[in-house]
C-alpha positions as CSV (number, residue, x, y, z in Angstrom):
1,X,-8.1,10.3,11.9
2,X,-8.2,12.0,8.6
3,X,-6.0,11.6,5.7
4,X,-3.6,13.1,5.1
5,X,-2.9,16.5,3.1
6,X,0.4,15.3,1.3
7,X,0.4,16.9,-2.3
8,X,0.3,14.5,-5.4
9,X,2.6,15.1,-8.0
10,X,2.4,14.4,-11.9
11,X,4.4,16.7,-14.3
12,X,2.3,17.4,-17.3
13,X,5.6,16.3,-19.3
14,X,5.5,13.0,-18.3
15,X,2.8,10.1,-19.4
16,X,0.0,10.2,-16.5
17,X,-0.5,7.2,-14.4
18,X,-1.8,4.0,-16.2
19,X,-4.0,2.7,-12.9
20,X,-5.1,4.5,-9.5
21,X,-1.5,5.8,-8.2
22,X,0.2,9.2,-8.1
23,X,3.3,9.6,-9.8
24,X,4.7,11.2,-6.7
25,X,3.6,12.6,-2.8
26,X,5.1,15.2,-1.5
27,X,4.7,15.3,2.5
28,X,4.8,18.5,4.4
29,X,7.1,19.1,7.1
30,X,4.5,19.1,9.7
31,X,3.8,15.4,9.0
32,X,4.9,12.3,11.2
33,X,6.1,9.4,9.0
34,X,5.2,5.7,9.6
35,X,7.1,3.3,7.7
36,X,5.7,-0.1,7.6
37,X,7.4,-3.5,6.8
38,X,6.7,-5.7,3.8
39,X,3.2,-7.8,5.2
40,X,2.5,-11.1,3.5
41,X,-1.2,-12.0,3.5
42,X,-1.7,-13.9,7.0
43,X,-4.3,-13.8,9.1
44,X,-3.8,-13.4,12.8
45,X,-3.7,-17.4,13.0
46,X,-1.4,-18.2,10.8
47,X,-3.5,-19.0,7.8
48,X,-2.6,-18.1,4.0
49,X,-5.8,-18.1,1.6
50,X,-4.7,-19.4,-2.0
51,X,-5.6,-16.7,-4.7
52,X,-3.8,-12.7,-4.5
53,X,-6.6,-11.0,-4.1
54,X,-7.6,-12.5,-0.4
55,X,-4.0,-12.5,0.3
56,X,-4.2,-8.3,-0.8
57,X,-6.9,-8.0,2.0
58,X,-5.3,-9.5,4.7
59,X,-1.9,-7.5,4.0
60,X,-4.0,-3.7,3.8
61,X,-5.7,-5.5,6.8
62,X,-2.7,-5.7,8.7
63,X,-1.1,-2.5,7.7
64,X,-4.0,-1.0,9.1
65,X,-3.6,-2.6,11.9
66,X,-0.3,-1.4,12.0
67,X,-1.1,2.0,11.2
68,X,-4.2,2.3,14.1
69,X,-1.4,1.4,16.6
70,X,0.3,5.5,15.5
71,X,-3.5,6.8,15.2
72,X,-3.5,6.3,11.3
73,X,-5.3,4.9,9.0
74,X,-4.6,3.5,5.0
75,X,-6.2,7.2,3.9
76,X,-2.4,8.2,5.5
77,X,-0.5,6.1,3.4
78,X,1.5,8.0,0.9
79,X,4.1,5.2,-0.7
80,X,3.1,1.5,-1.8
81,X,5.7,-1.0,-2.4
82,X,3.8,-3.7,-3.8
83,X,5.3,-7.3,-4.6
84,X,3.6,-10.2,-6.3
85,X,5.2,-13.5,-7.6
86,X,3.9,-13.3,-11.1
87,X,1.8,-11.3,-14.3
88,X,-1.2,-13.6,-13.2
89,X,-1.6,-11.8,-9.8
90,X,-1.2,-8.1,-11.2
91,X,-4.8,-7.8,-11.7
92,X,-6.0,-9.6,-8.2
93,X,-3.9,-7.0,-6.2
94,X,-4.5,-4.0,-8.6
95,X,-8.7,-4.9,-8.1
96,X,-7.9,-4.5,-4.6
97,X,-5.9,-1.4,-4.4
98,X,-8.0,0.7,-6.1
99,X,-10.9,-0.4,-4.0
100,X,-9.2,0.9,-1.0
101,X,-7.7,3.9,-2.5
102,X,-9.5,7.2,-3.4
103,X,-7.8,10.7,-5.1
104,X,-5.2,11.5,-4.0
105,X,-3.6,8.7,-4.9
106,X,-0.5,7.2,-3.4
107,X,2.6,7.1,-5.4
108,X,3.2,3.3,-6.0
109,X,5.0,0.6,-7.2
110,X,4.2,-2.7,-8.3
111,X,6.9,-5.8,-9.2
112,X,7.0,-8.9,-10.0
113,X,9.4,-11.3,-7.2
114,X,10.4,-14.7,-7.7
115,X,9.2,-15.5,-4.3
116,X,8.8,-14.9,-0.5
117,X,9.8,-16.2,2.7
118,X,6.4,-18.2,2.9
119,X,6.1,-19.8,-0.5
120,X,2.2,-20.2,-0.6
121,X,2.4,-16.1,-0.6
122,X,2.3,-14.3,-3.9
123,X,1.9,-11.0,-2.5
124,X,4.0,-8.5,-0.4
125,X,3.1,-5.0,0.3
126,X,5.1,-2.1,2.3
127,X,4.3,1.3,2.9
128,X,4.6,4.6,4.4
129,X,1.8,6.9,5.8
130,X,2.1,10.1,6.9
131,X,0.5,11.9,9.5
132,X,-0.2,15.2,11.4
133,X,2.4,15.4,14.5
134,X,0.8,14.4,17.6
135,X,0.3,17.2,20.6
């Protein structure tokens, strides 16, 4: 499926975005909206790898997953919520992101937690994704 055609939004009054993320998405009417819940990095068995950046993969990995089950894909996503556990992981999950990403950016938000429900995670992502409406 292709992405999706949700228009970015950055006000030339305002500073532009300091990394690969739109300061806003505005989604047509014509769109279906997914929203996903926050996914930790773990694999299907149950496994956490130590450092942020592996743990990024696995959670885009299973948003995807998530996503393919409405026909979408992460070009859909429009919001990230992103969560990590500390200033030492910004750059692991940022590397990540903008591997995946490509203009036009999602709008996005990045913060630093005290902690998750699994404490060997340091990363927790959310998102929504638009789509076109299914026939």
């Amino acid at each position: 499926m292709e992405g999706h055609s949700v228009e970015t939004l950055s006000p030339a009054r305002i500073a532009p975005p300091f990394s690969a993320y739109s300061h806003g998405a505005l989604v047509p009417p014509d769109q279906r909206l997914v929203f996903c819940s926050g996914q930790l990095g773990i694999d299907a068995q149950g496994q956490v790898p130590a450092d942020c950046a592996a743990q990024t993969r696995l959670c885009f990995a299973n948003i995807e997953a998530i996503l393919a089950e409405a026909g979408m894909s992460l070009a859909n996503i429009v919001r990230i919520n992103a969560f990590v556990t500390g200033r030492e992981h910004l750059a692991g999950y940022m590397d990540v992101r903008n591997q995946l990403f490509v203009a036009p950016f999602p709008a996005s938000t990045l913060l630093v937690v005290s902690g998750f429900s699994r404490p060997e995670s340091v990363v927790e992502i959310e998102v929504v994704a638009a789509g076109p409406a299914q026939e």
